[in-house]
C-alpha positions as protocol buffer text, in pm:
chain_id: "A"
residue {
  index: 1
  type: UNK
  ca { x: 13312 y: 14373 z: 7875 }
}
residue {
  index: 2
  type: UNK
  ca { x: 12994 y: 14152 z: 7787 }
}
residue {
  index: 3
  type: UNK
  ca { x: 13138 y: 13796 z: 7843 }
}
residue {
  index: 4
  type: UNK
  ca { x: 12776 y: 13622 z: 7861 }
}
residue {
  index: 5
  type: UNK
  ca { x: 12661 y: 13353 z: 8052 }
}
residue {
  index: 6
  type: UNK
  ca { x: 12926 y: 13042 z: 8062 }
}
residue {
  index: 7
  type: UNK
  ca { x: 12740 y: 12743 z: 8224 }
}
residue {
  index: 8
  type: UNK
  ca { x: 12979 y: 12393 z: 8287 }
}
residue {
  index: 9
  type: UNK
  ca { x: 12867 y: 12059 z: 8105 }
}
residue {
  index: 10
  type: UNK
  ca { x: 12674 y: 11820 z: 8289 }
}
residue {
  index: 11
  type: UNK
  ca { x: 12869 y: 11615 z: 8536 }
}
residue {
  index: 12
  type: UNK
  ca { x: 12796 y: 11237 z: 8646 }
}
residue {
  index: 13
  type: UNK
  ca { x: 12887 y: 11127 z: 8981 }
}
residue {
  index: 14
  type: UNK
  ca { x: 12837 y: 10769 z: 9065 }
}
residue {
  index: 15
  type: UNK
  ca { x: 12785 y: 10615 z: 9443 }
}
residue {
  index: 16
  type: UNK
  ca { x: 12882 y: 10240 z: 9482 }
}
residue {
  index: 17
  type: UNK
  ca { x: 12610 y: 10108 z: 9659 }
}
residue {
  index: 18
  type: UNK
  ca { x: 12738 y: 9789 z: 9788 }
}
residue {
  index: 19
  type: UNK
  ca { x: 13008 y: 9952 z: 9937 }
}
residue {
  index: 20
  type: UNK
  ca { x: 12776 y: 10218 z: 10154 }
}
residue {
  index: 21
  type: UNK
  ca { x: 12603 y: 9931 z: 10252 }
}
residue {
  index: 22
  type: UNK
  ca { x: 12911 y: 9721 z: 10402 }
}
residue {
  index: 23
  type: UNK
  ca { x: 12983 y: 10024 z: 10507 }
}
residue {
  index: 24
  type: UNK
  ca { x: 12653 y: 10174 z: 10686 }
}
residue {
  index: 25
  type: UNK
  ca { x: 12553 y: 9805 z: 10772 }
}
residue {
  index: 26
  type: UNK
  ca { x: 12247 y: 9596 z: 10629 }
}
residue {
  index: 27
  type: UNK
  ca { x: 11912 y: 9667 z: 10561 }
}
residue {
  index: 28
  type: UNK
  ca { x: 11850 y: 10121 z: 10442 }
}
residue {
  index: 29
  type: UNK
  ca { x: 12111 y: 10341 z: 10512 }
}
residue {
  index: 30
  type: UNK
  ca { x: 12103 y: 10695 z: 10402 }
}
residue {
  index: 31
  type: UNK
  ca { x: 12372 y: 10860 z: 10264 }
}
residue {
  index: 32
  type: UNK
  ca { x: 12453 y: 11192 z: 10201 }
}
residue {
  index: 33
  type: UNK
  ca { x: 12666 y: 11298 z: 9877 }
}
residue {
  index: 34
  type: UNK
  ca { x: 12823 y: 11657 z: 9935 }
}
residue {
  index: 35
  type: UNK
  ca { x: 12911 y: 11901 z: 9588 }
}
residue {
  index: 36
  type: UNK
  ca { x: 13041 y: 12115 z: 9531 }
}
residue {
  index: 37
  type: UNK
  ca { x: 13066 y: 12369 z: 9193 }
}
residue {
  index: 38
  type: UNK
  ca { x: 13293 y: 12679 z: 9193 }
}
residue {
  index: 39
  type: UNK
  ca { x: 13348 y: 12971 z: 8927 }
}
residue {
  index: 40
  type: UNK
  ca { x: 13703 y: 13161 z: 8891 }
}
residue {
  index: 41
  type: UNK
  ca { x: 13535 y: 13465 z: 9004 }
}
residue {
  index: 42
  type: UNK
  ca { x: 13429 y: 13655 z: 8678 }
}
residue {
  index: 43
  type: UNK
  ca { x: 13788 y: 13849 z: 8707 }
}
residue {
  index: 44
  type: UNK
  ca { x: 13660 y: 13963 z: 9029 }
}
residue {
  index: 45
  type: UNK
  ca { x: 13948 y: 13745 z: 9177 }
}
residue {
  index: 46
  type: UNK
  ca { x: 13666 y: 13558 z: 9448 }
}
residue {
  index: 47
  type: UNK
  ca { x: 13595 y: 13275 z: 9303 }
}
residue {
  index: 48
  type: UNK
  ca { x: 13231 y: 13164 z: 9416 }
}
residue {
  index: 49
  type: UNK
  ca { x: 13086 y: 12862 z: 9487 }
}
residue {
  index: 50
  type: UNK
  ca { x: 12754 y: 12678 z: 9505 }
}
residue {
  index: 51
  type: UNK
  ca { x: 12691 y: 12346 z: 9726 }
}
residue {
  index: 52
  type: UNK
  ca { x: 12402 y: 12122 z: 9720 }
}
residue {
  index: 53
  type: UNK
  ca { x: 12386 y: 11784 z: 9945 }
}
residue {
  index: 54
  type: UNK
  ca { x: 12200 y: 11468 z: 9761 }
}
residue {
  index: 55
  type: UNK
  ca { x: 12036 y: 11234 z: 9981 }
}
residue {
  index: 56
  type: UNK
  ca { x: 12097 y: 10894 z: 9836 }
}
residue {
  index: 57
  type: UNK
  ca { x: 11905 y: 10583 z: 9982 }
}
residue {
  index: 58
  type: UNK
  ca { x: 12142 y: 10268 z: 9985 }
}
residue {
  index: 59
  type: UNK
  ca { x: 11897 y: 9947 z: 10010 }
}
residue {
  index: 60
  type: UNK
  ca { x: 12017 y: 9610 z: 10095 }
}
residue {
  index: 61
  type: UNK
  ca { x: 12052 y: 9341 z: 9766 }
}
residue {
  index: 62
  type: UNK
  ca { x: 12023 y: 9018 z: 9823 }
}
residue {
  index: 63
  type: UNK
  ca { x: 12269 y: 8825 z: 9626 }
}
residue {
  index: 64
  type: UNK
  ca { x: 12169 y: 8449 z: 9483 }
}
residue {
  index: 65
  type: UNK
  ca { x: 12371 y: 8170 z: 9649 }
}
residue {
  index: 66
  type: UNK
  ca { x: 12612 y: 8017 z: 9452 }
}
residue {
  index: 67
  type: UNK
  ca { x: 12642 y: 7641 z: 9380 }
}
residue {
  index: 68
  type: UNK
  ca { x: 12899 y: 7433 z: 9180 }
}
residue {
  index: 69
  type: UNK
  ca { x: 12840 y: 7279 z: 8880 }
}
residue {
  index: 70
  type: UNK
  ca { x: 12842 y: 6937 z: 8862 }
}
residue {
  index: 71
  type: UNK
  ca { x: 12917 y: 6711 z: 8533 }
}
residue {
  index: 72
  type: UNK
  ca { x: 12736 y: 6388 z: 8466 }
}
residue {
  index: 73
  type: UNK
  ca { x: 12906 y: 6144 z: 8710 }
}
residue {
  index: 74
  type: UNK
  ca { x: 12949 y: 5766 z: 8545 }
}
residue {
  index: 75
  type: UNK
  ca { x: 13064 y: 5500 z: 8885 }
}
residue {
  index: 76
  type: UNK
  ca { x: 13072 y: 5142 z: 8827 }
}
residue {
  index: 77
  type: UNK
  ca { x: 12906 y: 4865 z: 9052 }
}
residue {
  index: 78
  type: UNK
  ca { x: 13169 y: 4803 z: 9336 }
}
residue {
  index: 79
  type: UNK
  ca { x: 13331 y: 5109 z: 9324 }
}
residue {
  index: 80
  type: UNK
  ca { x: 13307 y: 5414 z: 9613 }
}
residue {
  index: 81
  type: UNK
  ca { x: 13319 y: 5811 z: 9429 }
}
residue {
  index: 82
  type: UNK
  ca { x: 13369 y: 6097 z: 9612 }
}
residue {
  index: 83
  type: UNK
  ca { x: 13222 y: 6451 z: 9429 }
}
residue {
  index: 84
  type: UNK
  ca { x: 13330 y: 6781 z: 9655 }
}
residue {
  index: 85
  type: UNK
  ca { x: 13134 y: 7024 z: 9589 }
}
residue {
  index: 86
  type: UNK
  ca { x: 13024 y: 7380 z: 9772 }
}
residue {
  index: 87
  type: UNK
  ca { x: 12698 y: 7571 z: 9842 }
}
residue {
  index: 88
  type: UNK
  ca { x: 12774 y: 7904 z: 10023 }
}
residue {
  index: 89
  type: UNK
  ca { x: 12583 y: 8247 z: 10072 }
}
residue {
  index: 90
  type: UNK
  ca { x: 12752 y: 8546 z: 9957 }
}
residue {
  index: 91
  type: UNK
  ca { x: 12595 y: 8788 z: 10167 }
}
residue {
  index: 92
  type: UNK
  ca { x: 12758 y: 8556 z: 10474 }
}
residue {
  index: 93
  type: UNK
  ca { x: 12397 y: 8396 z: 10557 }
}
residue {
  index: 94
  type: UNK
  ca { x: 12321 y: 8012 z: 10635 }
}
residue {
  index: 95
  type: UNK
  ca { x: 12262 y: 7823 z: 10324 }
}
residue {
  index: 96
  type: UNK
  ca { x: 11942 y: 7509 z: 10308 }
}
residue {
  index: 97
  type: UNK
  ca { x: 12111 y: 7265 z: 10065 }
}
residue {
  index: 98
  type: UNK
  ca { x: 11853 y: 6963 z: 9943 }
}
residue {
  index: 99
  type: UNK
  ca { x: 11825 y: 6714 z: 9710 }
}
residue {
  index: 100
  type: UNK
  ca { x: 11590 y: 6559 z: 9457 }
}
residue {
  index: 101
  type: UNK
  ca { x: 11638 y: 6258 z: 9295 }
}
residue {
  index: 102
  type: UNK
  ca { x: 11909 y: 6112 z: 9521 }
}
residue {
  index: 103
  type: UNK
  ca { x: 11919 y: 5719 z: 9475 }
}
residue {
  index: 104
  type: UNK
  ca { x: 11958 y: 5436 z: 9760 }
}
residue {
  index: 105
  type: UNK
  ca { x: 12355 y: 5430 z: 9704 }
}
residue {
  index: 106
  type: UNK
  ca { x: 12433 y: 5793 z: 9671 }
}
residue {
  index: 107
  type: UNK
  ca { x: 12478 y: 6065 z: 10023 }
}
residue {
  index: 108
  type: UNK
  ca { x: 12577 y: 6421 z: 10075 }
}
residue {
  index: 109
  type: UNK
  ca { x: 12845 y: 6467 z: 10345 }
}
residue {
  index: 110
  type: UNK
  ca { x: 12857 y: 6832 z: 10474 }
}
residue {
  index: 111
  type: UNK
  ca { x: 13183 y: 6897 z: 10580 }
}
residue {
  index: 112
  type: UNK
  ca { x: 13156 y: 7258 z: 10728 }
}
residue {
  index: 113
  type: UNK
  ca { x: 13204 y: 7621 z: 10581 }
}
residue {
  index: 114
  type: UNK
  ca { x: 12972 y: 7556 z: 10280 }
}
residue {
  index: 115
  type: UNK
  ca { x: 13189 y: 7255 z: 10178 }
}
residue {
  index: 116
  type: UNK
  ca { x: 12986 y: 6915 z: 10075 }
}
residue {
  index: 117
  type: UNK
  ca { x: 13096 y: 6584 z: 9943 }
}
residue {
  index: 118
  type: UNK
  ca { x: 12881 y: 6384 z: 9741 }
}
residue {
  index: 119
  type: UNK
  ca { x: 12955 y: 6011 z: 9824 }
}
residue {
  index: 120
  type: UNK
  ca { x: 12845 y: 5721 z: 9525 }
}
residue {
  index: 121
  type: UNK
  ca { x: 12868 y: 5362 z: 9601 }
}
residue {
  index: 122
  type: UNK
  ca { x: 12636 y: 5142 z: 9350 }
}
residue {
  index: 123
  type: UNK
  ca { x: 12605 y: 4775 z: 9423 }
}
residue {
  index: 124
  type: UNK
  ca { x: 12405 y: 4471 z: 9260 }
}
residue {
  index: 125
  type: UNK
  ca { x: 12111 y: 4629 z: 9131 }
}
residue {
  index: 126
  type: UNK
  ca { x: 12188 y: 4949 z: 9098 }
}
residue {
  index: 127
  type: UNK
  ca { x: 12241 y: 4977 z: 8745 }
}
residue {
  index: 128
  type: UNK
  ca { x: 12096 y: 5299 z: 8586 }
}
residue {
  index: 129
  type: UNK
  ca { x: 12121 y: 5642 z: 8525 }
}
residue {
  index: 130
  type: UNK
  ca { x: 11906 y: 5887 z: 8796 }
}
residue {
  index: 131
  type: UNK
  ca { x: 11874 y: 6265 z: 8700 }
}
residue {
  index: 132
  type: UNK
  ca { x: 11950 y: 6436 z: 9032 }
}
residue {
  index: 133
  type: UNK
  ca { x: 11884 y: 6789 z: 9108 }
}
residue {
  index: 134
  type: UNK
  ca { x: 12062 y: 6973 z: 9426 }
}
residue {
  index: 135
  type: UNK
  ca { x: 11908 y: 7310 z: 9576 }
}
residue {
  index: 136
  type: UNK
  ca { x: 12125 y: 7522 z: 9781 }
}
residue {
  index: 137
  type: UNK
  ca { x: 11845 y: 7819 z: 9963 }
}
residue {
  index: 138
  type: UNK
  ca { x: 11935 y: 8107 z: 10169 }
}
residue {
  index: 139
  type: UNK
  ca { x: 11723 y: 8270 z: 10416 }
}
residue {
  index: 140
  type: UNK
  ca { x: 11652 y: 8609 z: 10271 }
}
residue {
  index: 141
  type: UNK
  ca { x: 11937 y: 8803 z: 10410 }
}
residue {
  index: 142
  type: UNK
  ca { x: 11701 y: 8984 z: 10653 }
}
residue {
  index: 143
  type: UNK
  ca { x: 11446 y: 9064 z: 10446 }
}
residue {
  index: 144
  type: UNK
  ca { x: 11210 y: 8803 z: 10516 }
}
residue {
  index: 145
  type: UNK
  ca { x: 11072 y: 8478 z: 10302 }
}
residue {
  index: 146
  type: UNK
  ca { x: 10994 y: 8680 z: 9973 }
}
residue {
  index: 147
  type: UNK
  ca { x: 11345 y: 8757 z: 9952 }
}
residue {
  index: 148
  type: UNK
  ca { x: 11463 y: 8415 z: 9967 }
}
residue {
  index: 149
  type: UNK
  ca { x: 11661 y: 8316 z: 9671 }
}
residue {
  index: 150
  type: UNK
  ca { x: 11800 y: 7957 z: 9560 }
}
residue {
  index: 151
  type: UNK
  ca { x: 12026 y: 7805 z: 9256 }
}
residue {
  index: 152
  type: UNK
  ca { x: 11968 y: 7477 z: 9143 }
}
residue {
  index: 153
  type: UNK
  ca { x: 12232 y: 7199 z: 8938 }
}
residue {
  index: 154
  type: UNK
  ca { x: 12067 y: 6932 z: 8767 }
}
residue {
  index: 155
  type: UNK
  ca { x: 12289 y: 6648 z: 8635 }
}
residue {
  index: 156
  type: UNK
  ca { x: 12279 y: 6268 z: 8572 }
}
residue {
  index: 157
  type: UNK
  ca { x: 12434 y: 6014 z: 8795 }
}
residue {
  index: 158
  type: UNK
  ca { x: 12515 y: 5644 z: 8636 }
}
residue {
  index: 159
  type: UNK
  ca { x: 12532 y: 5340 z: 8818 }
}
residue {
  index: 160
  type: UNK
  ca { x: 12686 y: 5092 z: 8551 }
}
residue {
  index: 161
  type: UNK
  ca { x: 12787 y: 4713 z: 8543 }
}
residue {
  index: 162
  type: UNK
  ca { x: 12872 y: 4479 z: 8270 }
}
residue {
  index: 163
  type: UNK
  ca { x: 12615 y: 4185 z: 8399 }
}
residue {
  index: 164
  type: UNK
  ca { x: 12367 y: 4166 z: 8716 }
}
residue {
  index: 165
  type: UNK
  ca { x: 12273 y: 3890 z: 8909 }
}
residue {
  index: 166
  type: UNK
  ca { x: 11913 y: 3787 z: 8909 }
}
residue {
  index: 167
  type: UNK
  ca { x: 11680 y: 3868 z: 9132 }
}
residue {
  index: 168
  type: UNK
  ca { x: 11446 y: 3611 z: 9339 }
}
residue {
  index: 169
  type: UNK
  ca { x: 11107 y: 3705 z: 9419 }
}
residue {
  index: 170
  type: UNK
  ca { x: 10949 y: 3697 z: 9729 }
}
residue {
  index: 171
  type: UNK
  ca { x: 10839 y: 3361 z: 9840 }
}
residue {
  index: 172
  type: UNK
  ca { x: 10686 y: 3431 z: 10205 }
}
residue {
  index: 173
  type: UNK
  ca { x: 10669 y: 3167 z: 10434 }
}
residue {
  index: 174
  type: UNK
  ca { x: 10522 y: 2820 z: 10390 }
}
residue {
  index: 175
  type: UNK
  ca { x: 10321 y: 2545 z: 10605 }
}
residue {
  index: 176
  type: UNK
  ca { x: 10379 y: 2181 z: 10527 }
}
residue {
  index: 177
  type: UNK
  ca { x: 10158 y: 1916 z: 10610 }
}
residue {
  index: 178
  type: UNK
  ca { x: 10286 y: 1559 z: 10738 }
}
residue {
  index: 179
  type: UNK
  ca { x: 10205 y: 1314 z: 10432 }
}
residue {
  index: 180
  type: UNK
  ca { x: 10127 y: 1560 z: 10219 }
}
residue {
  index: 181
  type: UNK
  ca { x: 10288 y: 1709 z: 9934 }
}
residue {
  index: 182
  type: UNK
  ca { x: 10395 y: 2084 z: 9940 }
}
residue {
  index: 183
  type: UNK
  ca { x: 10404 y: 2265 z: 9593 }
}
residue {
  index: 184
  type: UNK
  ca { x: 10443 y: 2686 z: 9577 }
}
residue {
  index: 185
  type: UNK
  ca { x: 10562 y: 2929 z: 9231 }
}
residue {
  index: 186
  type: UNK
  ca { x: 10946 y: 3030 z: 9267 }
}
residue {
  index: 187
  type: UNK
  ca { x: 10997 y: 3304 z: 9048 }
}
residue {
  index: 188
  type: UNK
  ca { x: 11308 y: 3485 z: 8957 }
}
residue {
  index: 189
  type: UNK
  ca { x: 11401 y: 3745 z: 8659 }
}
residue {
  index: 190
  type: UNK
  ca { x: 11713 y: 3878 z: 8468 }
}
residue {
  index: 191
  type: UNK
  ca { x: 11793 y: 4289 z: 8412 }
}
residue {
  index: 192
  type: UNK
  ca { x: 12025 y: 4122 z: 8137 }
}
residue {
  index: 193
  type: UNK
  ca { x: 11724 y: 3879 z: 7980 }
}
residue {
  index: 194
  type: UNK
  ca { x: 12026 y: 3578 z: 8040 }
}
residue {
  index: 195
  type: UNK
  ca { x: 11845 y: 3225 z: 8029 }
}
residue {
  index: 196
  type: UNK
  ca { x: 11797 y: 3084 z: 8382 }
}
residue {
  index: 197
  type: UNK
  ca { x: 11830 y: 2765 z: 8546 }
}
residue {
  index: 198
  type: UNK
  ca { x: 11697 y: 2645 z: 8890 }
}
């Protein structure tokens, strides 16, 4: 009996490569993938079977460190705001956090394990709004300064108060003469444009 030539479909096999690579370690690991295809022996009763092994080349990924998103942050002249946030390295490594745009009244606090705290105090002065971008950087994960990967927030911090106090300007100091008079500009100005009186 003729029974022809019976060839299988095409099969897929897939190879997580994150999890070779926690498994093999960091950086290239070679892997080796082992099939396997076997007949029911043509009625012969031996079945018969083919192997093949497939090299596979796991390369390490570095992964993007993550930051948290921060809202628009409104504090009012007097008051003290605390904003936790956290910058930390998937892949495990050391994370560079920096800031642009910090004002005067405004710190970061790092409290350990990726955790920060973002401390706002405004006082006289202060009033405003101050765009703020924070930067958290990672070193690569072994694969040198191309590799190196950062995530940025941007958001708006505002200092507010109902009224400020003027402000005098510098006067420097002054030398007065016995018997003669001493005249010299005082000048002062208003964030609110309120009238003044000296």
């Amino acid at each position: 009996e003729d029974r022809g030539d019976e060839t299988a479909g095409p099969r897929q096999d897939h190879v997580d490569a994150r999890q070779a690579a926690q498994h093999f370690g960091r950086g290239v690991a070679a892997v080796k993938v082992h099939f396997v295809a076997t007949d029911d022996g043509d009625g012969t009763g031996v079945p018969l079977s083919t192997t093949v092994n497939v090299p596979v080349i796991v390369r390490n990924t570095n992964r993007v460190p993550t930051l948290t998103p921060l809202d628009n942050i409104p504090v009012n002249r007097g008051d003290s705001v605390d904003v936790p946030f956290t910058a930390i390295d998937p892949d495990g490594n050391p994370v560079q956090l920096a800031a642009e745009g910090l004002p005067r009244f405004a710190q970061i606090l790092a409290n350990g394990g990726g955790g920060y705290t973002l401390r706002i105090a405004p006082v006289a002065q202060d009033r405003g709004d101050y765009v703020v971008k924070l930067i958290a950087t990672d070193d690569g994960d072994g694969d040198g300064r191309k590799a190196v990967l950062s995530t940025t927030r941007t958001f708006v911090m505002s200092a507010q108060s109902l009224a400020e106090p003027p402000v005098l300007a510098p006067i420097g100091d002054k030398v007065a003469v016995f018997g003669q008079a001493l005249s010299f500009i005082v000048r002062a100005s208003d964030v609110d444009q309120d009238p003044l009186a000296f």
